[in-house]
C-alpha positions in Angstrom: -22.6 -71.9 -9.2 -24.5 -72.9 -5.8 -27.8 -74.0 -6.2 -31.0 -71.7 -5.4 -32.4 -74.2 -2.2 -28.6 -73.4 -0.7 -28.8 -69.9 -1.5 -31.9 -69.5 0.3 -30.5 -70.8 3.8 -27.7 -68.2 3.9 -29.3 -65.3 2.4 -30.8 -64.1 5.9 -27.3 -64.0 6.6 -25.9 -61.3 4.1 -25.7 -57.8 5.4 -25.9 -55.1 2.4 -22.6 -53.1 2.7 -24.1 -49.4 2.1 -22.9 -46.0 2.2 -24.6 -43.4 4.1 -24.2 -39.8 3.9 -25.5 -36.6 5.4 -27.3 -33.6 3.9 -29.0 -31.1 6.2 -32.9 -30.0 5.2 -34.7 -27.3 5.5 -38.3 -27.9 7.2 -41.1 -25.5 8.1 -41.2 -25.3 11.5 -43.9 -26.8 13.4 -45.3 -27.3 17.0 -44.4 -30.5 18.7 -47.6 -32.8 19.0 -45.8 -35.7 20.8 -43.1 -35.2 23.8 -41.6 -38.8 22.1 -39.0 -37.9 19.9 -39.0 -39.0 16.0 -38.6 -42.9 15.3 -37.9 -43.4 11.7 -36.4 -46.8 10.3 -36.2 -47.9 6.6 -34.5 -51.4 6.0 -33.4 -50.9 2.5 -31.7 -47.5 1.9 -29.9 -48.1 -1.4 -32.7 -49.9 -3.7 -31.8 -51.8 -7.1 -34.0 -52.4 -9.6 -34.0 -54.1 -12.8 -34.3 -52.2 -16.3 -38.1 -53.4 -17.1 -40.7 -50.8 -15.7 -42.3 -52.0 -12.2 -43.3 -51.1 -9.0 -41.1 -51.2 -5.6 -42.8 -50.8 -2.0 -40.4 -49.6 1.0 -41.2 -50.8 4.5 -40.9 -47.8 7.1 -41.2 -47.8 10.8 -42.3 -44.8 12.5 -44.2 -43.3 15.6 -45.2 -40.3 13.5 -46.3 -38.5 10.5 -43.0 -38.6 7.4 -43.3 -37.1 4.2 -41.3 -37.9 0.6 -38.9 -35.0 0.1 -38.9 -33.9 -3.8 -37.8 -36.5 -6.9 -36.1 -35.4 -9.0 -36.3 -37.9 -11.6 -38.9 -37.8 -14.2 -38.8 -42.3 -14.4 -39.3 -42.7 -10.9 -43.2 -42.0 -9.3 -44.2 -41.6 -6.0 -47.4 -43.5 -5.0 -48.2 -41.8 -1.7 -46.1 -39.0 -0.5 -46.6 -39.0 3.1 -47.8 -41.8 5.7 -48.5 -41.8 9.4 -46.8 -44.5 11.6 -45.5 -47.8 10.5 -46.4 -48.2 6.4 -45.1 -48.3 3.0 -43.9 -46.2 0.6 -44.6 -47.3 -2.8 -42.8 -46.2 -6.0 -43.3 -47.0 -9.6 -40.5 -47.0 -12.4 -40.1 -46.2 -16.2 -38.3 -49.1 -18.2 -35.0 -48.0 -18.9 -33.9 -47.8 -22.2 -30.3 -46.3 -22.1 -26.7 -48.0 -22.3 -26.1 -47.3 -18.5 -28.0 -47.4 -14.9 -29.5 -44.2 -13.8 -29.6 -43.4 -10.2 -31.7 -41.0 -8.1 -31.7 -39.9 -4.3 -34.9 -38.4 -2.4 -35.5 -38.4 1.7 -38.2 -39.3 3.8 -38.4 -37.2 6.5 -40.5 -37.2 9.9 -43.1 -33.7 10.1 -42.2 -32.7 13.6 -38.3 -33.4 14.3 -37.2 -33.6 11.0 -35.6 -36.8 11.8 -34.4 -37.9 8.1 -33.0 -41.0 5.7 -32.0 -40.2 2.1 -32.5 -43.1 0.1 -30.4 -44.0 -3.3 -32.1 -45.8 -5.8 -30.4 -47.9 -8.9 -32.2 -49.1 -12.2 -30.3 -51.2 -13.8 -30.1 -50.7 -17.8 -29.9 -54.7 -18.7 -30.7 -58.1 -16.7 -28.0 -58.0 -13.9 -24.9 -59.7 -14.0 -22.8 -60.9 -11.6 -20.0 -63.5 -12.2 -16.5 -64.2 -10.4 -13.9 -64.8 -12.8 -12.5 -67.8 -10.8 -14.4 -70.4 -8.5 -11.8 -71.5 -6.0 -8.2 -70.0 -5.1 -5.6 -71.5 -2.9 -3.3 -69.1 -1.1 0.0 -69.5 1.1 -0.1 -68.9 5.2 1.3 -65.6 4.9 -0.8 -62.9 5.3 -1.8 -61.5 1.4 -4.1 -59.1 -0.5 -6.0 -60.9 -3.1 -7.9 -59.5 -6.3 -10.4 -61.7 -8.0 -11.4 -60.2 -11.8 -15.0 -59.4 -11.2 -17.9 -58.8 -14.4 -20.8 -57.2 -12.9 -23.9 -54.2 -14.2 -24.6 -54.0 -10.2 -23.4 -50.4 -8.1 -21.2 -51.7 -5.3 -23.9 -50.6 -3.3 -26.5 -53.0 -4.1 -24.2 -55.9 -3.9 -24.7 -58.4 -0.3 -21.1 -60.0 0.8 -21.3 -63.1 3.1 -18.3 -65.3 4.1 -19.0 -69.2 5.1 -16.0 -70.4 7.4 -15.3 -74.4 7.4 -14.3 -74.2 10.4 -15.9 -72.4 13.1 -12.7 -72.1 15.4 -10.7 -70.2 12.5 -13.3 -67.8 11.8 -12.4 -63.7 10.7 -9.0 -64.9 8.7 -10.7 -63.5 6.0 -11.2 -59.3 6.2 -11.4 -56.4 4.6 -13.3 -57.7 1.6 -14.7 -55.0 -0.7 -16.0 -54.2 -4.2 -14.9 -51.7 -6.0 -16.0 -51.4 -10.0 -14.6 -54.9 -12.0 -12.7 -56.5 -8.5 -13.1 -58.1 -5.5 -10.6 -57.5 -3.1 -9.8 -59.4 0.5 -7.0 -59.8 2.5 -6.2 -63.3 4.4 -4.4 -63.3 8.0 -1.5 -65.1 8.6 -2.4 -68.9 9.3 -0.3 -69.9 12.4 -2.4 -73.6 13.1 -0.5 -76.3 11.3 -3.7 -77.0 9.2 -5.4 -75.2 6.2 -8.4 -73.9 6.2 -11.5 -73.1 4.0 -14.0 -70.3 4.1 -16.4 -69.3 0.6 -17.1 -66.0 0.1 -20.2 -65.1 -1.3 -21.4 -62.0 -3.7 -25.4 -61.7 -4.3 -27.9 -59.1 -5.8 -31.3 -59.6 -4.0 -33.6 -58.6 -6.4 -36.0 -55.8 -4.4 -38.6 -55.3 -7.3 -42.0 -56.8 -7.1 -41.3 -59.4 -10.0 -41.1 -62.8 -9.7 -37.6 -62.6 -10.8 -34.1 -65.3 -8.8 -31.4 -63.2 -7.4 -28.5 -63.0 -9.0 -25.0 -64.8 -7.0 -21.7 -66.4 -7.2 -18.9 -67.5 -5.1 -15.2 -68.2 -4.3 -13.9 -71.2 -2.0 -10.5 -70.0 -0.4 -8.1 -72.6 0.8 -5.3 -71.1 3.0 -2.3 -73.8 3.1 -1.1 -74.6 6.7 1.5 -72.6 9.0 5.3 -72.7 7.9 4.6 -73.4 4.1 5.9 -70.6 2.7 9.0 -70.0 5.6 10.3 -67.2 7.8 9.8 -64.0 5.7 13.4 -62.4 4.8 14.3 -58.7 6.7 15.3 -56.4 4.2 16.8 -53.0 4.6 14.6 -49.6 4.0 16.5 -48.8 0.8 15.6 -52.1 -0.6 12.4 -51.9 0.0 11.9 -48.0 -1.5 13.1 -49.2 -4.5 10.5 -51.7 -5.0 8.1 -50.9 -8.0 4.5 -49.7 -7.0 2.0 -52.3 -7.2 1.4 -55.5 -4.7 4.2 -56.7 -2.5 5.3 -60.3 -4.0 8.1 -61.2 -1.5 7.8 -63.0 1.9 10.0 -60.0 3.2 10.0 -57.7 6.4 11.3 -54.8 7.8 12.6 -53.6 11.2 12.2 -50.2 13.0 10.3 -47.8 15.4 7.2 -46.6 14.9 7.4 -42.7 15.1 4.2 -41.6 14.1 0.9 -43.5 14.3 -1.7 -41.4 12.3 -3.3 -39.7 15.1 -1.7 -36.3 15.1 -4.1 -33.6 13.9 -0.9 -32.3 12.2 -0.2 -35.0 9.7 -1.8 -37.2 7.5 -4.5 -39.3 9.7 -3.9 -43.6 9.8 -0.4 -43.0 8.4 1.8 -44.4 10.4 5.7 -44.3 9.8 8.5 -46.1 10.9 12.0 -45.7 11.0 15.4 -47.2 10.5 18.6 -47.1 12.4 19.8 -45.2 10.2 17.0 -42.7 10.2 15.4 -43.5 6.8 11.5 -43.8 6.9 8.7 -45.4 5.4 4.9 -44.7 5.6 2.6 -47.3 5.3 -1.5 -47.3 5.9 -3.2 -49.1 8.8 -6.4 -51.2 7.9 -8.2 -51.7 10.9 -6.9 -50.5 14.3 -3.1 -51.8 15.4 -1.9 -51.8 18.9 1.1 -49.5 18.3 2.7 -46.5 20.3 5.1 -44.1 19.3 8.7 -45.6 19.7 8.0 -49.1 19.1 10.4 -51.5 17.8 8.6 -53.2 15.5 8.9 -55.9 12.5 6.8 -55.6 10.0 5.9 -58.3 7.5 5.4 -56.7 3.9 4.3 -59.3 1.7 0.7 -59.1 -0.1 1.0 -55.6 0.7 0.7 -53.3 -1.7 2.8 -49.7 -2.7 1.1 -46.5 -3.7 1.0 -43.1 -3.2 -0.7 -40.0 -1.3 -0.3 -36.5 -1.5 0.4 -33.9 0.6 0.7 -30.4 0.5 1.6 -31.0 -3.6 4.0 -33.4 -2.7 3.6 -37.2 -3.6 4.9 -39.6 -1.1 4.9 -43.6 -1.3 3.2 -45.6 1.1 2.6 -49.7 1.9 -1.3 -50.2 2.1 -3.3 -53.4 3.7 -1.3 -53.2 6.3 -3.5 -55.0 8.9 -2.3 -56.6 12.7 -1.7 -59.9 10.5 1.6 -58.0 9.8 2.8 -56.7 12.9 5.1 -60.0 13.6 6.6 -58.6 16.6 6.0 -55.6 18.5 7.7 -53.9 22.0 8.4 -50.6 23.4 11.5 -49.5 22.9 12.4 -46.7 25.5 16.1 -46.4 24.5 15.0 -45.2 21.0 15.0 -41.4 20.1 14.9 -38.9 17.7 18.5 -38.1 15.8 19.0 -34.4 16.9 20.5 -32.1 13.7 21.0 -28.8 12.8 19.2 -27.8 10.0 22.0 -27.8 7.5 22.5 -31.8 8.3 18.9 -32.4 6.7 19.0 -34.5 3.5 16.4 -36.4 0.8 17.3 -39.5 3.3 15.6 -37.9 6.2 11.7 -37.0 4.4 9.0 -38.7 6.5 11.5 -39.2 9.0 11.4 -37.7 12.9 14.0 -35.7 13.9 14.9 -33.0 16.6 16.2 -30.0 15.6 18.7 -28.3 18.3 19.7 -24.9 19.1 16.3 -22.9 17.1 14.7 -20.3 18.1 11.1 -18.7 16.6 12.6 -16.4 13.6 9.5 -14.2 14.7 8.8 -14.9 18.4 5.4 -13.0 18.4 2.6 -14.2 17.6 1.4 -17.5 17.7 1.3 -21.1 15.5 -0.8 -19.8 12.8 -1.3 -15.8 12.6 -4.1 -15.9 10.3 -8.0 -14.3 11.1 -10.7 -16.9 12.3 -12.8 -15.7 10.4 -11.5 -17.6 7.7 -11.9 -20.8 8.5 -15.4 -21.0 8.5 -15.1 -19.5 4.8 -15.6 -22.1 1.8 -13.0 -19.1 0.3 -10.8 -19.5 2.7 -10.2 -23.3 2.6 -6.5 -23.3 0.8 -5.5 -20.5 2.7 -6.2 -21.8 6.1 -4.9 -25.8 5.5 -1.8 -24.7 7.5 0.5 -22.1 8.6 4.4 -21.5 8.3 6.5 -19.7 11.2 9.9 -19.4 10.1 12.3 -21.3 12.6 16.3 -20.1 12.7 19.3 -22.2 14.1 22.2 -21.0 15.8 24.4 -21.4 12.6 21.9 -18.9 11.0 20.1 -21.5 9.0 16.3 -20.8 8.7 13.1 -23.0 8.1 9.6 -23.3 8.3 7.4 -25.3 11.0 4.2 -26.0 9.5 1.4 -26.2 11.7 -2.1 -27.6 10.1 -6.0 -25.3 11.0 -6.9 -28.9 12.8 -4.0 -28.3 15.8 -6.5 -27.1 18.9 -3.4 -25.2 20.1 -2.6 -23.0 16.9 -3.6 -19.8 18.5 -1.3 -20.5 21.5 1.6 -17.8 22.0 5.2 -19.2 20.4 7.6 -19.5 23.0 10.5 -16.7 22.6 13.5 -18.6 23.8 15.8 -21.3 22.3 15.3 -25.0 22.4 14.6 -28.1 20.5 11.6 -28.8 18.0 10.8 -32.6 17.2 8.9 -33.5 13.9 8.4 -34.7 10.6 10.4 -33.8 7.7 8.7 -32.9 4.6 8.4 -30.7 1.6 5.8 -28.4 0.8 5.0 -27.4 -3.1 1.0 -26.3 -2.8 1.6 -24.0 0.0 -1.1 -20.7 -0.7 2.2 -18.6 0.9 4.3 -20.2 -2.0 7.9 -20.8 -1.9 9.3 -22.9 1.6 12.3 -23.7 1.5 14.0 -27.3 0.2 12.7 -28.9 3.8 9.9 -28.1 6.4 9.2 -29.6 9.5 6.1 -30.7 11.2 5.6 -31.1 14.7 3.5 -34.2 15.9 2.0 -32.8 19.7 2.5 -29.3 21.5 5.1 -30.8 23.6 7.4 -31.6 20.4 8.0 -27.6 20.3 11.1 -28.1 23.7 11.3 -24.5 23.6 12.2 -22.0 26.5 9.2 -19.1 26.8 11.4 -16.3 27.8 13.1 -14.7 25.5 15.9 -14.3 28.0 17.2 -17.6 27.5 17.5 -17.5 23.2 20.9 -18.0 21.6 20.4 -14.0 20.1 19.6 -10.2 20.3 17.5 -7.7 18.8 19.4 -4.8 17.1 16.1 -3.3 16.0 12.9 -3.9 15.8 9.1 -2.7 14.6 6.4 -4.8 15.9 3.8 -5.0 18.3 1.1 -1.4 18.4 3.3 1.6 17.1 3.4 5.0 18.6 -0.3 6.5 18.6 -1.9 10.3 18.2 1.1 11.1 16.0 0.9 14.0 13.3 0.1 13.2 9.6 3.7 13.3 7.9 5.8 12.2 10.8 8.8 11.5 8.8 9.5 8.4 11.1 7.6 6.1 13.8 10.5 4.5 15.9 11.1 1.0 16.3 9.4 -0.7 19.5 13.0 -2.0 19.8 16.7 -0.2 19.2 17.8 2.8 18.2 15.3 5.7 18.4 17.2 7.5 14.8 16.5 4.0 13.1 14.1 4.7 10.4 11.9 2.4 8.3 10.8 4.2 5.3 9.2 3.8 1.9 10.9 5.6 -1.2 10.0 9.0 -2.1 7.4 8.7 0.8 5.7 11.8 2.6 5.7 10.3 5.8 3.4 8.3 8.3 -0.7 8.6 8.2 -3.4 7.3 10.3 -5.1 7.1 7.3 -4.8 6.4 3.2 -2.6 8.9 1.8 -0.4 9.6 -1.8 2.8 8.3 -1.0 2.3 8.2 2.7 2.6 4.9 4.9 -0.6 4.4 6.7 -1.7 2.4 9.5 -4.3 -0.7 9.4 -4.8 -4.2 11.6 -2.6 -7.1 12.0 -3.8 -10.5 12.3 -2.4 -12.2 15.6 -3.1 -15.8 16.4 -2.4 -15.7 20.2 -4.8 -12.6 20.6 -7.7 -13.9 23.1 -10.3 -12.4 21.4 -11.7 -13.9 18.1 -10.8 -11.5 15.4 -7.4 -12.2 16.7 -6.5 -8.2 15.9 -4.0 -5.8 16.8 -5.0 -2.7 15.8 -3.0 0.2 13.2 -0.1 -2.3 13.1 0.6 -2.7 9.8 2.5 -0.1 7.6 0.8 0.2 4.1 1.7 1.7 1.2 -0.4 2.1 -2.5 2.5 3.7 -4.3 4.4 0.8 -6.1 6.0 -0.4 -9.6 9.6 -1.5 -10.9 12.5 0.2 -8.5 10.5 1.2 -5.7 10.9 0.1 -2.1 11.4 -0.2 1.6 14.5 1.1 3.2 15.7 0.7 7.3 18.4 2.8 7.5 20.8 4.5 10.5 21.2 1.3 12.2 24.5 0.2 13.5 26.4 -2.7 13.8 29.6 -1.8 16.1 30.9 -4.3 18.3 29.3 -7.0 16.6 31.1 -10.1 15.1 28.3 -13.0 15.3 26.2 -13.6 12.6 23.1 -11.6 11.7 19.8 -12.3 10.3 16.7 -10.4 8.7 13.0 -11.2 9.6 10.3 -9.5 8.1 6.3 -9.9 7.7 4.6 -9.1 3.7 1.5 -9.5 2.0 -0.2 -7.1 -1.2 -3.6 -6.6 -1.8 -5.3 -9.0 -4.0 -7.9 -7.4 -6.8 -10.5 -9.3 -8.3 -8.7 -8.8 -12.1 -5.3 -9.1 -13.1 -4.4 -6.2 -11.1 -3.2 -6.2 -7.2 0.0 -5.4 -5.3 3.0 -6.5 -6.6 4.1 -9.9 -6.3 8.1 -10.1 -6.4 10.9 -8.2 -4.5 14.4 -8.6 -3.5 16.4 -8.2 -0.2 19.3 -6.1 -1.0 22.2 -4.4 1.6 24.3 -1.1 1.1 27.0 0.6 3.3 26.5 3.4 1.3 23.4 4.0 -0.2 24.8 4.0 -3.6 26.3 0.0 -3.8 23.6 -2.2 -3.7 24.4 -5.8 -3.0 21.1 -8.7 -3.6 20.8 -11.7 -1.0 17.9 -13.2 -2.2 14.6 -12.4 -4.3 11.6 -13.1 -2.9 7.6 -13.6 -3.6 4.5 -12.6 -1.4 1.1 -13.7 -2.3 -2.1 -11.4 -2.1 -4.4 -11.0 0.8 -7.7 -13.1 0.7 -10.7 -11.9 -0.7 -14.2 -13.5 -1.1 -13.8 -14.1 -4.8 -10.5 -15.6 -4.5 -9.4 -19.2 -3.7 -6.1 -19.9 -5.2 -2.9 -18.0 -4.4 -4.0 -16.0 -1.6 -2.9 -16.0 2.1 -5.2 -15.4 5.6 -2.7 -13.0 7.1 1.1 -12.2 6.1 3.8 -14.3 5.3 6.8 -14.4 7.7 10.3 -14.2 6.1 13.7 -14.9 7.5 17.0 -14.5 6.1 20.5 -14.8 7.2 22.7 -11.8 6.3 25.9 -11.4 4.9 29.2 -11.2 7.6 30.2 -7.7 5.8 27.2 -6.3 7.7 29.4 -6.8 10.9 30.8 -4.1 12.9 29.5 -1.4 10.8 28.4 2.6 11.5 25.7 2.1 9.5 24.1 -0.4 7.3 20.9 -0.6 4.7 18.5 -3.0 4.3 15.7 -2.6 1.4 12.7 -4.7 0.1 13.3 -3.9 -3.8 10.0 -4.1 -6.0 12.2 -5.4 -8.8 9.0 -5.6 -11.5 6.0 -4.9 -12.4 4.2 -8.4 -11.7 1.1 -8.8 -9.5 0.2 -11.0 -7.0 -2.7 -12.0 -9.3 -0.3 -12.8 -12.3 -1.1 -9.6 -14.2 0.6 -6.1 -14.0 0.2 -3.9 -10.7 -2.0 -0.8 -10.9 0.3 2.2 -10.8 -1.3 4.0 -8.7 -3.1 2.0 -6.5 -1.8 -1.0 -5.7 -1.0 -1.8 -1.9 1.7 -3.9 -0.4 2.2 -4.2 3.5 4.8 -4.9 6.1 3.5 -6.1 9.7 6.9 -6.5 10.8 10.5 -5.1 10.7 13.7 -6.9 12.5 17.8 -7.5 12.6 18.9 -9.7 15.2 22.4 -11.1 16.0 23.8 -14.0 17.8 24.7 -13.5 21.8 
């Protein structure tokens, strides 16, 4: 233990480590006295006080008149609840009596600006404590993470950290340090001068009560051995070092790769970078501190004291190194030879999650529209949080394989039109299990910058055809119980239909489809509307559907594929539209054959924030070769149940489910 005559020639040094965060007031307002704006400082934000009742006294600078926002702590007394200028606030505390600290917040805020500081005051429920569970440690040259066993009654906040370097030429080897409940944790750089080196690190309480009462300290001296004790560290493979258990990093090992994301996309997880093998396996890992890294660097990357976890994303769990600081970048250069493995969709495997690829040959499944088709509105809705984190378009290849592109409510450029054409689309392979618009796929991809999405605009240049199509503002002024509204593209005879259905409405009708607004990303204005262009119908239950029929097929022979836009009316019960379906294909009318089942989620609503989608959920599939070169063939959207998008059963009648959009396409 250092003695107290030492302690008192460094403790001017120690700076509190304190967390500060915002709350927004509401003040009466008031006519300005003084054209100066608001000064208010207060040195100590995050007071700690002992368990015996006292007094404490808080210095605050000013240029104006501040008040004492309300306490709400029947042990803690204001003195004097408002000043004028430079002055102090003084408080007065119960003793506590309980097992465990008690802590309160109040602000002092300025009269005329409402300039503000919330303060955070500690009692502590015994004497504190505060003692390192070993005095000295000596560590290797390597770069490590270091946890010291740490028995302490003091809130990390209240606790001073100071570091004494030996020698003032090897000064910052020693970062990151932090306390977090029973540990100390620091990390020491690589030592590359060919002698050791010593710094102590020091822990104090400063005791801010008016007793005449010593603060409370300790310390650890940490001796780093010289450079080259420990040896080159060994380059392992990415599968190797996968494999490792999670926990700290006990190996003087390395990797080598390209860096292919550094953390900064709004897209992806932010400080995550990931690199990348030759053989296109990845592996996250978590800056500390900024690194000097750009995308495509070739870089090796020492791993030891480093430590494995996880994160999550989108309810998917992913490993990643942490304490990764620039100690561990060993080398680092560009590396403009390196690029992205381009694959069709189908080549995708569990070896290439996390990794960049480019996928060739895809088009938009859906090329209207833009990144995310949901309403701004809500985003600025606390409702609306899960429903917004990100949007999936459905992407198609030229083999007729589909995925989605996920595109995050962060990305500045989500409301810009998709381009209709065929191209490339570099990004990030991932899965996605806590989607709002459910089911995925196995894979998704996520694009890292606009520029990733190489596809051509015009739709003139795409790798297929529309047979038919419904999209885009149908026909207006048409009579109640039009049988049909043609497609906006195909054959005028082609009809879209709902069973045992009376016709089309411009408004709600038994049995009828009726017309109501479909949310657009790329529109300009902020509702991002198209007006009646969604068909809607109320009449649903087991066996009921949607049929396209009188299309044909003639002449074709390259593969086709269905796209369609769904979503059913959420209820604030059990109740709502119905929830599952299946895609189904006849020649006949009479032979249904299934090629997939299917589940749409229930439109938003204020009361709702789980399971619920901002707008509808696109769908692709790719359909079945006996569809080619036919007269005629049949598509329907099967209700095959009597489930609800809220879990319960649907209300028969009553219960809505919608299509925004309606389309076969085939391969050029």
């Amino acid at each position: 233990m250092m003695n107290r005559k030492y302690y008192q020639q460094i403790r001017s040094n120690i700076f509190l480590a304190v967390s500060t965060f915002f709350l927004l007031l509401t003040i009466g307002s008031c006519s300005k006295e003084l054209e100066a704006p608001d000064t208010l400082e207060i040195k100590n934000l995050n007071p700690v006080v002992r368990a015996t009742d006292g007094s404490l006294s808080l210095d605050i600078k000013s240029n104006t008149t501040w008040k004492v926002g309300g306490v709400d702590a029947a042990w803690l007394h204001v003195e004097n609840e408002s000043g004028n200028g430079d002055g102090q606030l003084h408080l007065s505390y119960e003793e506590n009596s309980t097992v465990g600290s008690r802590t309160t917040t109040f602000f002092i805020v300025t009269t005329n600006d409402g300039k503000y500081h919330k303060i955070e005051l500690t009692q502590l429920a015994t004497d504190p404590v505060l003692e390192l569970e070993e005095q000295e440690l000596e560590v290797g040259s390597r770069s490590r993470t270091h946890e010291i066993k740490l028995n302490t009654n003091i809130p990390a906040g209240g606790i001073s950290i100071e570091v004494l370097y030996e020698q003032e030429a090897e000064e910052n080897w020693i970062a990151n340090i932090n306390v977090q409940a029973d540990v100390l944790r620091f990390q020491t750089a690589l030592n590359t001068v060919e002698e050791e080196r010593t710094a102590t690190i020091i822990l104090s309480y400063e005791n801010t009560s008016n007793e005449d009462v010593e603060d409370v300290w300790d310390k650890i001296t940490v001796t780093q051995m010289a450079s080259g004790n420990d040896g080159p560290p060994e380059t392992k493979d990415f599968g190797y070092v996968k494999g490792l258990p999670l926990g700290v990093i006990d190996e003087n090992i390395s990797v080598t790769g390209n860096i292919v994301s550094t953390g900064t996309s709004d897209n992806f997880r932010k400080n995550t970078y990931i690199i990348q093998d030759e053989n296109n396996t990845a592996i996250a890992f978590e800056a500390v501190g900024s690194l000097s890294l750009n995308q495509y660097d070739k870089v090796n990357l020492l791993l030891d004291g480093a430590q494995i976890g996880t994160f999550e994303d989108a309810g998917v769990s992913y490993r990643v190194i942490k304490n990764i600081s620039s100690a561990n970048i060993l080398t680092s250069a560009s590396d403009p030879g390196f690029s992205p493995p381009k694959l069709y969709m189908r080549d995708l495997t569990e070896d290439h999650v996390l990794s960049l690829v480019t996928l060739k040959d895809v088009e938009f499944a859906i090329p209207h529209g833009g990144y995310s088709n949901f309403h701004e509105f809500y985003v600025t809705q606390a409702y609306g949080d899960h429903a917004t984190k990100h949007y999936p378009a459905p992407i198609s290849d030229i083999q007729g394989d589909n995925m989605y592109l996920i595109t995050n409510r962060e990305v500045a450029y989500r409301r810009n039109s998709v381009p209709k054409g065929s191209g490339t689309i570099t990004g990030l392979v991932v899965k996605i299990r806590g989607s709002a618009y459910g089911d995925l796929g196995e894979y998704s991809i996520r694009h890292l910058r606009e520029r990733d999405i190489a596809v051509n605009p015009n739709r003139a240049n795409g790798f297929s055809e529309i047979l038919v199509e419904w999209e885009l503002e149908p026909t207006t002024g048409f009579p109640d119980g039009t049988p049909n509204l043609p497609p906006t593209t195909g054959p005028a005879g082609a009809t879209l239909q709902k069973d045992e259905g009376t016709g089309f409405y411009a408004a709600n009708a038994p049995n009828g489809v009726y017309l109501i607004d479909k949310y657009r990303g790329d529109k300009p204005d902020a509702n991002t509307i198209i007006s009646k262009s969604s068909y809607n119908v109320n009449t649903w239950g087991t066996g009921r559907y949607w049929i396209m029929d009188k299309v044909s097929t003639q002449g074709i022979t390259s593969s086709l594929s269905l796209q369609f836009e769904a979503v059913s009316v959420s209820s604030t019960g059990t109740g709502g539209g119905p929830r599952d379906f299946a895609v189904e294909y006849s020649l006949d009318g009479e032979n249904w054959n299934r090629i997939a089942n299917y589940q749409i989620t229930g439109q938003i609503a204020a009361n709702q924030t789980q399971n619920v989608t901002a707008g509808l959920k696109m769908f692709s599939y790719k359909l079945p070769d006996e569809l080619l070169n036919k007269p005629n063939i049949k598509i329907r959207l099967l209700n095959i149940n009597n489930t609800s998008v809220n879990g319960g059963s649907i209300a028969i009648p009553g219960s809505t489910s919608r299509l925004g959009h309606f389309s076969i396409r085939y391969n050029k």
